[in-house]
C-alpha positions, -999 to 999 in steps of 0.1 A, spaced: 132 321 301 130 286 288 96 274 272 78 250 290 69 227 258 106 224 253 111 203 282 109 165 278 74 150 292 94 123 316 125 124 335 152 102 325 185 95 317 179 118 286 164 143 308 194 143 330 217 153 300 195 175 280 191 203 306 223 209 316 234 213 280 203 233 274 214 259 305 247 259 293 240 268 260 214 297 270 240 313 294 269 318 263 244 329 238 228 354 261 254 362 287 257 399 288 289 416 276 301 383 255 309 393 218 309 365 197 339 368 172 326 367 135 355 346 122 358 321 154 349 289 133 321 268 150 328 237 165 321 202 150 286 189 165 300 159 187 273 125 184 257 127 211 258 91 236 229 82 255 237 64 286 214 38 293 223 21 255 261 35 251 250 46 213 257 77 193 229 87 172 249 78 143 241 41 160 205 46 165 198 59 128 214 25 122 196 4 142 163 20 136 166 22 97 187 -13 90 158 -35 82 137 -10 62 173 -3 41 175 -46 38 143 -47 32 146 -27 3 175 -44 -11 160 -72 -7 134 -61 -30 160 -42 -54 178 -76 -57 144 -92 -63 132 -71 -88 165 -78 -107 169 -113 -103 132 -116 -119 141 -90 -145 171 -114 -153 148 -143 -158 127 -127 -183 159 -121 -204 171 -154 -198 133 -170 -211 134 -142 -239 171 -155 -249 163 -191 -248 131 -191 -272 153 -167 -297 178 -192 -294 152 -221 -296 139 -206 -330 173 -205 -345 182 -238 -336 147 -248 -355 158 -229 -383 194 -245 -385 179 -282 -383 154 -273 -413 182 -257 -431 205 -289 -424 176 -310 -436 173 -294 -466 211 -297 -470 213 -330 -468 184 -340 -491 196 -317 -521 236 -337 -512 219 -366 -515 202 -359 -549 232 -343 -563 252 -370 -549 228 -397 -567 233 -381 -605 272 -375 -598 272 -412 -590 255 -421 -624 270 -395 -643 302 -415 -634 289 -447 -637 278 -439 -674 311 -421 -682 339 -440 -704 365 -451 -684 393 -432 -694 371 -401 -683 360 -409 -656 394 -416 -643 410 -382 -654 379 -365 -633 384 -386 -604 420 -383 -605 417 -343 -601 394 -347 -569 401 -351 -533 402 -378 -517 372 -378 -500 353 -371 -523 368 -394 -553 364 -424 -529 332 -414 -517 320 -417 -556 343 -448 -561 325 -468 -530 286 -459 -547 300 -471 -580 295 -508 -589 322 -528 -584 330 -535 -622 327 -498 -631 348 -485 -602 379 -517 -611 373 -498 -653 383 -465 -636 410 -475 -616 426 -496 -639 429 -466 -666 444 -441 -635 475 -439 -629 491 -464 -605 501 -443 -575 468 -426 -575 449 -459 -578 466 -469 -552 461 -443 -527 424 -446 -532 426 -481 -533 437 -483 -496 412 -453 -485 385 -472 -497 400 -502 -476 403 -485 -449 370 -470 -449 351 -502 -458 370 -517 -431 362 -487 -402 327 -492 -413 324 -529 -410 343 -524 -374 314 -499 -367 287 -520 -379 294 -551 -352 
């Protein structure tokens, strides 16, 4: 006997292929003399197709729980997109602090390289000759004709003239050089 609550409230296509499976399904399971076999493996449930939207359940779950699931990505991809941000901003005021920090430290650089650059120009410029050119002559280029340029012009001509010639020379033609990048710069 089939319970009344069981069956559907309206006839319809659902209806229509509900109760025959139903009936079907009653008369195995309680058909007398039928012995289910314990070891007879049970089928695999088939999805079951309405007809008036040809869609397997699989289908509807789909369709009914698509825009709640992109919905939530949505808000997934949201939430991390913003979390992302914060990094970013927390990133870019660490870096903005350090980039403070290495403009004070390059300030400070430069003023102590100037000072120190100021006495080893007049530590030169007070030096004899002779020594001044034996120092210079064991220094790099750069820096030798970076001292020879702030000397005056009679005190740098003393130390070159006691160097020796192929060394004079070389420095001679940096400073040239260098005089004339800067007056090319300077127009």
């Amino acid at each position: 006997m089939v319970r009344k609550s069981c069956l559907p409230a309206r006839h319809g296509p659902r209806s229509r292929l509900l109760l025959p499976r139903l009936a079907l399904a009653a008369a195995t399971l309680f058909a007398p003399g039928v012995a289910l076999a314990q070891n007879t493996p049970m089928p695999k449930p088939q999805a079951v197709v309405l007809e008036e939207d040809g869609l397997s359940d699989a289908e509807m779950y789909c369709r009914n729980t698509g825009n709640a699931a992109n919905d939530a990505r949505l808000a997934w991809q949201t939430w991390n997109l913003i979390s992302l941000e914060e990094k970013v901003k927390v990133r870019i005021r660490e870096l903005e602090q350090k980039r403070a920090e290495y403009e004070a430290w390059v300030e400070r650089r430069e003023k102590v390289l100037s000072e120190v650059e100021g006495h080893v120009v007049s530590i030169f410029q007070r030096m004899r000759p002779e020594a001044a050119a034996a120092q210079l002559a064991t220094l790099d280029e750069d820096t030798a004709v970076a001292v020879l340029v702030k000397l005056n012009a009679r005190a740098a001509s003393q130390i070159l003239d006691e160097m020796e010639p192929a060394r004079a020379a070389q420095l001679t033609h940096s400073m040239a050089g260098l005089t004339k990048s800067e007056a090319e710069g300077s127009l």
